[in-house]
VOPA-616053 format. One record per residue: residue number from 1; x, y, z of N, C-alpha, C, CB in turn. Coordinates in nm, 2 decimals, always signed. Each point is the difference from the previous one (the first is absolute). Glycine has a CB too. Layout:
<atoms>
+-----+--------+--------+--------+--------+--------+--------+--------+--------+--------+--------+--------+--------+
|   k |    n_u |    n_v |    n_w |   ca_u |   ca_v |   ca_w |    c_u |    c_v |    c_w |   cb_u |   cb_v |   cb_w |
+-----+--------+--------+--------+--------+--------+--------+--------+--------+--------+--------+--------+--------+
| NUM |      X |      Y |      Z |      X |      Y |      Z |      X |      Y |      Z |      X |      Y |      Z |
...
+-----+--------+--------+--------+--------+--------+--------+--------+--------+--------+--------+--------+--------+
</atoms>
This chain:
<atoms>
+-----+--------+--------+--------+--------+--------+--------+--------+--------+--------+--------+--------+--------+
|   k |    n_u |    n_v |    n_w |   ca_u |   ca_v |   ca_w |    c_u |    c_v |    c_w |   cb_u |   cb_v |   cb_w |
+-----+--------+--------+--------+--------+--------+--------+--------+--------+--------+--------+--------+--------+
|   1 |  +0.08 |  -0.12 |  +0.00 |  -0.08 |  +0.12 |  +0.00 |  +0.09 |  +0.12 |  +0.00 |  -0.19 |  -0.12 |  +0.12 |
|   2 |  +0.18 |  +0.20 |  -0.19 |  +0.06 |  +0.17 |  -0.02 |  -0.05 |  +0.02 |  +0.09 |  +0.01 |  +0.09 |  -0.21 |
|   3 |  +0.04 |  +0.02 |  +0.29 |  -0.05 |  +0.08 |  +0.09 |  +0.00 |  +0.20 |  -0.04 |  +0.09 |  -0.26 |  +0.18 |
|   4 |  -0.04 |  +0.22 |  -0.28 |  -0.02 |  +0.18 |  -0.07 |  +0.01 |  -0.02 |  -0.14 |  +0.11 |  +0.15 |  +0.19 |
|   5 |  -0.22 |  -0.12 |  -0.24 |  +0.01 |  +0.04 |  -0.14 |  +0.10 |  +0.04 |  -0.08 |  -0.16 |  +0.03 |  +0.06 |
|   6 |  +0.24 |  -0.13 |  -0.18 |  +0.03 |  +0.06 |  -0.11 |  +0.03 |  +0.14 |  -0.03 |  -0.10 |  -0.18 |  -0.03 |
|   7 |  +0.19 |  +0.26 |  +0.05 |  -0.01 |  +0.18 |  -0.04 |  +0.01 |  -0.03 |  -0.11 |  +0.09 |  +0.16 |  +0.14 |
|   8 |  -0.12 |  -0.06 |  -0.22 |  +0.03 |  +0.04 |  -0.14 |  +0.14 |  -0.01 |  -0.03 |  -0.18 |  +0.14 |  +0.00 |
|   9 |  +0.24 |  -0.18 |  -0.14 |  +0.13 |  -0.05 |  -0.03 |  +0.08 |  +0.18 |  -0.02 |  -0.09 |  -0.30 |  -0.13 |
|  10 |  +0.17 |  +0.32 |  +0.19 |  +0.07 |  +0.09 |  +0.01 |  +0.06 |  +0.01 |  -0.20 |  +0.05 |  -0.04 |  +0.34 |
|  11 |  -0.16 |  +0.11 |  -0.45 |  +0.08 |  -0.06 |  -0.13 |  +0.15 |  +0.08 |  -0.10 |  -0.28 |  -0.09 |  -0.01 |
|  12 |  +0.32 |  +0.17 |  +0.14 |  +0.14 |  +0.06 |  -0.03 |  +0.13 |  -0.08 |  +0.04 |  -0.12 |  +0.20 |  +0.02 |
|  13 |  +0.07 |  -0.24 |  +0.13 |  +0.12 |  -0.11 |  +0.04 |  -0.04 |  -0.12 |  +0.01 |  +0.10 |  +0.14 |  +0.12 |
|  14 |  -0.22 |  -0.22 |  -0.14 |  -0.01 |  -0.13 |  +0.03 |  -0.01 |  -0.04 |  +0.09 |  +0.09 |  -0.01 |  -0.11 |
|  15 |  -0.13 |  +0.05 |  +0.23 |  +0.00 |  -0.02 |  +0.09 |  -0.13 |  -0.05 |  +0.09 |  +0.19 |  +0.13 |  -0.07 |
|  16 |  -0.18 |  -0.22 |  +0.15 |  -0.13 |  -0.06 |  +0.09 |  +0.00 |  +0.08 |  +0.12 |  +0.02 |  -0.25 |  -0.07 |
|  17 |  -0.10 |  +0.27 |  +0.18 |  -0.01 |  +0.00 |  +0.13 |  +0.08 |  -0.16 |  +0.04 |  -0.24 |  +0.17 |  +0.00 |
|  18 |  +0.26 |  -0.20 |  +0.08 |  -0.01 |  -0.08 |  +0.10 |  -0.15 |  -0.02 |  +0.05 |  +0.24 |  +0.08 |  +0.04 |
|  19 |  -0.24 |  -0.22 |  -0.04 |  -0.13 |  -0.08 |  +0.04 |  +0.06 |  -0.08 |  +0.14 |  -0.12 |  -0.03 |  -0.27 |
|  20 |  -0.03 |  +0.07 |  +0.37 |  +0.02 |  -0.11 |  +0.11 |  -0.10 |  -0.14 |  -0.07 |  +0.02 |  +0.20 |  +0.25 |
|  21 |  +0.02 |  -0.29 |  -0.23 |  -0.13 |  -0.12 |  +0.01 |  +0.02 |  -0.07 |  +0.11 |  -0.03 |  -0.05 |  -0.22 |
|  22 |  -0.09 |  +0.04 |  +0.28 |  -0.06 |  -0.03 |  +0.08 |  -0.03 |  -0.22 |  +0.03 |  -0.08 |  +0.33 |  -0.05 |
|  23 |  +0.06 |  -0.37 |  +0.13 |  -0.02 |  -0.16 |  +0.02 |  +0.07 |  -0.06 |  -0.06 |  -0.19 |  +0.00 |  +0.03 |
|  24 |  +0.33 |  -0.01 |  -0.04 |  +0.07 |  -0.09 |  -0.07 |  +0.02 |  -0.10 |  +0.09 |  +0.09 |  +0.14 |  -0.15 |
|  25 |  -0.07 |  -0.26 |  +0.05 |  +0.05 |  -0.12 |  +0.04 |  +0.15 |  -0.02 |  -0.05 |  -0.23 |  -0.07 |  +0.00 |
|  26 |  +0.29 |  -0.02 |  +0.11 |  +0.13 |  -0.04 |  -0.03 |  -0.04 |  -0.10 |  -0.15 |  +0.13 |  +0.02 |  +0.31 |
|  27 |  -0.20 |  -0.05 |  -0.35 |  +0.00 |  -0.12 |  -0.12 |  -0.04 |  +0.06 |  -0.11 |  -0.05 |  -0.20 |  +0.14 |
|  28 |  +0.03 |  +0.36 |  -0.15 |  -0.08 |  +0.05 |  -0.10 |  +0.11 |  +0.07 |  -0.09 |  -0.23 |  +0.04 |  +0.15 |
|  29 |  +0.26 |  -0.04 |  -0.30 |  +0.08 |  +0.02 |  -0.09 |  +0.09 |  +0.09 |  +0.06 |  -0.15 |  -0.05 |  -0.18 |
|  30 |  +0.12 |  +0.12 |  +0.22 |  +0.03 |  +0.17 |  +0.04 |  +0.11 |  -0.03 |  +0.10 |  -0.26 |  +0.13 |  -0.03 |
|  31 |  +0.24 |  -0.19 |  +0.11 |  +0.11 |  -0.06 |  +0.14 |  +0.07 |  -0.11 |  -0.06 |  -0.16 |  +0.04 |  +0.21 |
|  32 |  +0.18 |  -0.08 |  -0.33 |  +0.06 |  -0.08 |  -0.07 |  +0.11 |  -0.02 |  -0.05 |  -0.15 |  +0.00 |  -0.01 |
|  33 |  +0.15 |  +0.16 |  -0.06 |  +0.06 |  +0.03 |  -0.17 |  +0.02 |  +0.13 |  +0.04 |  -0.11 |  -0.15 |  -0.20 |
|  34 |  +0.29 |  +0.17 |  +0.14 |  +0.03 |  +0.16 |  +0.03 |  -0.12 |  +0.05 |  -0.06 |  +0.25 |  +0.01 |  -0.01 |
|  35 |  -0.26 |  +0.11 |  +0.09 |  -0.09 |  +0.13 |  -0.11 |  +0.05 |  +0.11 |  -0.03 |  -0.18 |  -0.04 |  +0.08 |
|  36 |  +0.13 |  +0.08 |  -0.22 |  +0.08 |  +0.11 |  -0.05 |  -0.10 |  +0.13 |  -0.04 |  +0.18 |  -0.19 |  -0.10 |
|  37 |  -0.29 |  +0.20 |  +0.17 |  -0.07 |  +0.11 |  +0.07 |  -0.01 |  +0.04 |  +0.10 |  -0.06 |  -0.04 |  -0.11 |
|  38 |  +0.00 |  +0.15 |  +0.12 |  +0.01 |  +0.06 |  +0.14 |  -0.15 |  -0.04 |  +0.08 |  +0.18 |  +0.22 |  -0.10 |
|  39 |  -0.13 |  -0.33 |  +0.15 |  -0.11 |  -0.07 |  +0.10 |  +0.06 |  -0.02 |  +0.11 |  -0.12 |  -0.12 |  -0.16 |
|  40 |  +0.03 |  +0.14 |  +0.25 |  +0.06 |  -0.04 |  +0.15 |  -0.10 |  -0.06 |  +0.10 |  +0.16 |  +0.20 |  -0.02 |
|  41 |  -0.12 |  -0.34 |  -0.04 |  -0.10 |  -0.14 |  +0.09 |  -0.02 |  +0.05 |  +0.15 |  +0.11 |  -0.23 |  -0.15 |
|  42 |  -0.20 |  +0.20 |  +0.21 |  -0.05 |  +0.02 |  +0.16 |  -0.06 |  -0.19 |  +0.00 |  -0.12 |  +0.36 |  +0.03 |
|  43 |  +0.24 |  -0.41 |  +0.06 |  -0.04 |  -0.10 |  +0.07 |  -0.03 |  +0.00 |  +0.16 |  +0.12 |  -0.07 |  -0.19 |
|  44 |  -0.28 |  +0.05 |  +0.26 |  +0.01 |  +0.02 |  +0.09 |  +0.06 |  -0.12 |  +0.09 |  -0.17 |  +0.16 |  -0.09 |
|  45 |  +0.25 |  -0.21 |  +0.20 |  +0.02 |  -0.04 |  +0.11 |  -0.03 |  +0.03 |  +0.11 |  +0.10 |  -0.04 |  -0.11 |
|  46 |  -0.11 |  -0.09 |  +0.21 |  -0.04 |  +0.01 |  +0.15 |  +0.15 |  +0.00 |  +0.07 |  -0.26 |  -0.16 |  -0.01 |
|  47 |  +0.35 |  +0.09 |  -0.04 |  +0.12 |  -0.05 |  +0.08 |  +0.14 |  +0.07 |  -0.07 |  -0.14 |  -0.25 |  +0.05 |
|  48 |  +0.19 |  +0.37 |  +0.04 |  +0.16 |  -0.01 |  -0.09 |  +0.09 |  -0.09 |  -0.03 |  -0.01 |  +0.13 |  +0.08 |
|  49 |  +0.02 |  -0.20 |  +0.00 |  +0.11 |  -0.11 |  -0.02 |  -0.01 |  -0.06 |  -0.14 |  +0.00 |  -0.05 |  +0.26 |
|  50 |  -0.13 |  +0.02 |  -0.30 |  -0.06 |  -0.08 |  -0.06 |  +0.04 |  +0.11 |  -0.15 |  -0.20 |  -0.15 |  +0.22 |
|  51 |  +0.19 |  +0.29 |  -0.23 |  +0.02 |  +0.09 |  -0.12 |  +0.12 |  -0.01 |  -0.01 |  -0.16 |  +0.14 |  +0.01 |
|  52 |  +0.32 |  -0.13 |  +0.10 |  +0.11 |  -0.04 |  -0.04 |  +0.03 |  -0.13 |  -0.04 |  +0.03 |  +0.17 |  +0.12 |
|  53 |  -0.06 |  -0.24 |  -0.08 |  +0.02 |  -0.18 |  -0.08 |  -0.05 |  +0.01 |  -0.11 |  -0.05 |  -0.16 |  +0.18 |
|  54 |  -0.08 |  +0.26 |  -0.20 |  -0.05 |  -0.02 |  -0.15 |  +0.09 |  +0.09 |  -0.11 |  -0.27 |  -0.03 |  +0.09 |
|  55 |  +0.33 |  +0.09 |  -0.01 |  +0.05 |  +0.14 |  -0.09 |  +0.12 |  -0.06 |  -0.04 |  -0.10 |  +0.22 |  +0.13 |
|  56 |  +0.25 |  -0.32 |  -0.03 |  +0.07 |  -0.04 |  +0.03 |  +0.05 |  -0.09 |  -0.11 |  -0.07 |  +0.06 |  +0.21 |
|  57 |  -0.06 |  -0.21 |  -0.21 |  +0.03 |  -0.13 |  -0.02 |  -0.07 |  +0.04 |  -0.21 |  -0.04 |  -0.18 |  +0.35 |
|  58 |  -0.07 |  +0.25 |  -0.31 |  -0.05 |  +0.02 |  -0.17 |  -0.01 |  +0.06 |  -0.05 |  -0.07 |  -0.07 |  +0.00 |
|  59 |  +0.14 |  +0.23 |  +0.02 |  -0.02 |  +0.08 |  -0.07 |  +0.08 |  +0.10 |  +0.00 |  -0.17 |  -0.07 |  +0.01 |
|  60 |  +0.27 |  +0.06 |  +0.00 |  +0.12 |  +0.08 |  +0.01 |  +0.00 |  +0.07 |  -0.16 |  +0.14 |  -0.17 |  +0.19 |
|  61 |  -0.24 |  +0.16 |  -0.28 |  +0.02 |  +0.09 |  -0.11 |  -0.08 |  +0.12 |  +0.06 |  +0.03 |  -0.18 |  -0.21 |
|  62 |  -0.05 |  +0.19 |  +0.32 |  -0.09 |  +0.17 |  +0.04 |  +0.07 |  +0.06 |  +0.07 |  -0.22 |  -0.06 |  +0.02 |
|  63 |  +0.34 |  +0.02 |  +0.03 |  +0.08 |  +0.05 |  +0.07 |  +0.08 |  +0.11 |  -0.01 |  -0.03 |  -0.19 |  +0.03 |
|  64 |  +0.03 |  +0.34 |  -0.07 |  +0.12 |  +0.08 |  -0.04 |  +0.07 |  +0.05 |  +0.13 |  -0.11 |  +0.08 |  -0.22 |
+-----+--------+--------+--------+--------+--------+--------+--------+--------+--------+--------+--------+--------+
</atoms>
């Protein structure tokens, strides 16, 4: 789910907004596969420990 609308395409530079989306799942394409837009998945958690193991063991391509 988007949580803010699409802006209009900036058509001098090309450019997007940045999008939040909202309810992701760790199994959903998006948490999968680098991305080469400006999206910025919201995965909710109950447990920290549990977001560093996830962040640690699977996904060190989000990591800068």
């Amino acid at each position: 789910m988007v949580s803010a609308s699409w802006e209009e395409i900036n058509r001098s530079s090309r450019l997007l907004a940045t999008q939040l989306i909202t309810q992701v799942t760790d199994d959903m394409q998006l948490m999968e596969e680098e991305i080469f837009a400006p999206l910025l998945p919201i995965m909710p958690y109950q447990d920290v420990d549990k977001v560093i193991e996830y962040i640690n063991v699977a996904h060190s391509l989000y990591i800068s």
